[in-house]
N, C-alpha and C positions, 0 to 999 in steps of 0.2 A: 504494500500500500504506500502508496507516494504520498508525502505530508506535506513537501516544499511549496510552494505556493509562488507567483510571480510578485506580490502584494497583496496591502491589505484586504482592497475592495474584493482580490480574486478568492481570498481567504475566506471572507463573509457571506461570499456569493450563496445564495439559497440555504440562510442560516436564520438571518435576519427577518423580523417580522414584528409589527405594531402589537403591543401588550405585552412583550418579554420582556421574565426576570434577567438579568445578566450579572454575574458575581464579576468583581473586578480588582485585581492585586493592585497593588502600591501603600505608599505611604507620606502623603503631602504631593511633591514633585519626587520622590525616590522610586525606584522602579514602575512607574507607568505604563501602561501599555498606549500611548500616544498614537502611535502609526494609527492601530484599530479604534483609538477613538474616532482619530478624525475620519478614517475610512464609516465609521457609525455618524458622523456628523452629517458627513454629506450623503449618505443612502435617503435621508428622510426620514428614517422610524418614528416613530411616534409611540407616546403612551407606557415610557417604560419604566420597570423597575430596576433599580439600580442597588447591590448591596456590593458596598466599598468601604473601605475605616472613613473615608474621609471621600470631601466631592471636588479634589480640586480646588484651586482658586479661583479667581475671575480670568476669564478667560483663558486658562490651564487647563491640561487635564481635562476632567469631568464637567469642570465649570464650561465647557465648551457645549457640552450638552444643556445644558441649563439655560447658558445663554441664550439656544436656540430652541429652549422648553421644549425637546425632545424627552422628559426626564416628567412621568408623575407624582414619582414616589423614590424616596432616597430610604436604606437600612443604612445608619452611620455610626461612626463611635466619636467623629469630632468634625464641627462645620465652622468653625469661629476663622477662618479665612476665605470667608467668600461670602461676598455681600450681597450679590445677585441670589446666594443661595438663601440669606436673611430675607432679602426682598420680598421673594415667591410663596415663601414659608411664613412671613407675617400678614404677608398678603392672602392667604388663603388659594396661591396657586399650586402650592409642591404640596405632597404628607410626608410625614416623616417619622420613621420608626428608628427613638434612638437606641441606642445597642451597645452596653460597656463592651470596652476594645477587645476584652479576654471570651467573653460571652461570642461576640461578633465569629472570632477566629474558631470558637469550639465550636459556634454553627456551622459556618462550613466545613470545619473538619469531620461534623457530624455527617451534612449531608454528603459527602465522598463517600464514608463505610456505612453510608446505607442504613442511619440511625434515625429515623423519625424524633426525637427529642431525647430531652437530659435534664436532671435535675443541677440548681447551684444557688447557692449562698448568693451571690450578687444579685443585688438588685431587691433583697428582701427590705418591705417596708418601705419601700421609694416608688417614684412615679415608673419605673421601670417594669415593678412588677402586676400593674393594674390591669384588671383583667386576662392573669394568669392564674392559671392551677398554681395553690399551694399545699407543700405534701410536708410532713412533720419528719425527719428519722431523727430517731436519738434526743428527741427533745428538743433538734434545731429545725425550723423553717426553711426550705427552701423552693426555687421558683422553677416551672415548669420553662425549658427556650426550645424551641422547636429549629430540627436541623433545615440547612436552607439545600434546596437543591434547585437548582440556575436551569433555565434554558441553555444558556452561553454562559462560559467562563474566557475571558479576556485578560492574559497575563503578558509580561515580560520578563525573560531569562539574560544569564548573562551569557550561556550556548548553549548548542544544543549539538547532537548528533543526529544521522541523517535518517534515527528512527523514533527522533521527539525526544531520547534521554537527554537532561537539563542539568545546567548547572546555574545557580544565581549564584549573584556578588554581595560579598556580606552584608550590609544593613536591604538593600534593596531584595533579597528573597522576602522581607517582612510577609505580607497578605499575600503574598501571591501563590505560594504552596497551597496553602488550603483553599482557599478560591477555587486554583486552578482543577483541584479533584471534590467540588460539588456539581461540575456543570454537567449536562450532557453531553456538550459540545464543545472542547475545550481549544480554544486557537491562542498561540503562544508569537509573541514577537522578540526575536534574538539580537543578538550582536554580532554573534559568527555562527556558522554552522561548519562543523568539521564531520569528517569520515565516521562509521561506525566500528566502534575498536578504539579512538584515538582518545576517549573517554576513560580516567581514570578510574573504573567500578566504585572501587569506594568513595570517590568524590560526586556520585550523581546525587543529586537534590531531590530529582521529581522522574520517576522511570515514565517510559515512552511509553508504556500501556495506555496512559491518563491524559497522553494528545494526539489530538485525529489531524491538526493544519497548525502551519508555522509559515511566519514567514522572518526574513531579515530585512530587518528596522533600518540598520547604520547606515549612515554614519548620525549621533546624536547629540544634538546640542545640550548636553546635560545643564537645565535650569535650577536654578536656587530661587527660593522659595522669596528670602530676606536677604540682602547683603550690608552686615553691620562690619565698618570701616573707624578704626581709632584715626583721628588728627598727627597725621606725621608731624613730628616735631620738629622744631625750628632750628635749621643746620649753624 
């Protein structure tokens, strides 16, 4: 089975469709799957659900979706950089299901192994847990979170071999491991792809079972989020 793809849009082709969940890796600007956003930007979709830690900023990332209220419904664990996504959300145009960050990552790692839900401490007693099942063990309380399972999952690796086995780069694997194994459909965007074999076994991240399409992203202009600068000092 050939995974390599020409690009994004050929990646997407007959994937994409109005009212789909999509799980999506990164963390802020840190491993994004960018190419595939904006190939989802410009398809058109409409009406979708989005579980990501975070949505981008304005005009970044996710916020690219937003922008073009391609986006109904955000699963998030942190939005406090992106104003368009304040706007829509106070405005009554987004919904928003928030999701502590560790909760977020065990739902998709839930929905990969096929777990329909799980019990956890978080979120007991807080707005989090409203309108969930609460179940007693041992005397403590905790809250029903149900596992997510994606239409799509849209990630970025730092390589990959020529049968989807992955490697990410340190802080950047963040969300996108588990993401990548909730969806049905998982398409991956790389930086190189090399031979199959030239993969150190015990360095793979994410086996090639868990991606059906790939494509290579590079070259990337890796963006910063913030850039805070001290006053050079007076020679």
């Amino acid at each position: 089975m050939k995974k390599l793809f020409p690009d994004a849009a050929a990646a997407l082709e007959g994937v994409l469709k109005d009212d789909m969940l999509i799980a999506s890796g990164g963390f802020g600007l840190c491993g994004i799957p960018e190419r595939l956003i904006d190939a989802i930007v410009a398809s058109g979709v409409k009406n979708l659900t989005v579980a990501s830690n975070n949505a981008g900023i304005d005009n970044e990332g996710l916020g690219k979706l937003l922008r073009t209220k391609q986006v109904k419904k955000m699963i998030s664990s942190y939005v406090g950089e992106n104003k368009e996504f304040e706007r829509q959300f106070l405005a009554g145009e987004l919904e928003v299901e928030f999701c502590p960050q560790g909760t977020l990552a065990e739902r998709m790692r839930a929905g990969g192994a096929g777990i329909p839900g799980f019990y956890t401490k978080t979120g007991v007693g807080t707005q989090v847990a409203e309108g969930k099942e609460v179940k007693n063990f041992d005397g403590e309380d905790y809250i029903l979170e149900k596992g997510i399972f994606a239409d799509l999952a849209i990630v970025k690796a730092w390589k990959a071999d020529e049968s989807g086995n992955l490697v990410f780069r340190k802080t950047a694997r963040n969300f996108n491991l588990p993401a990548a194994t909730c969806g049905k459909v998982c398409i991956v965007e790389v930086e190189e792809v090399v031979p199959v074999g030239a993969l150190e076994p015990d360095c793979i991240h994410l086996p090639g079972v868990y991606v059906q399409r790939m494509i290579v992203g590079a070259p990337y202009d890796k963006k910063i989020e913030f850039v805070t600068t001290r006053p050079r000092a007076a020679a």
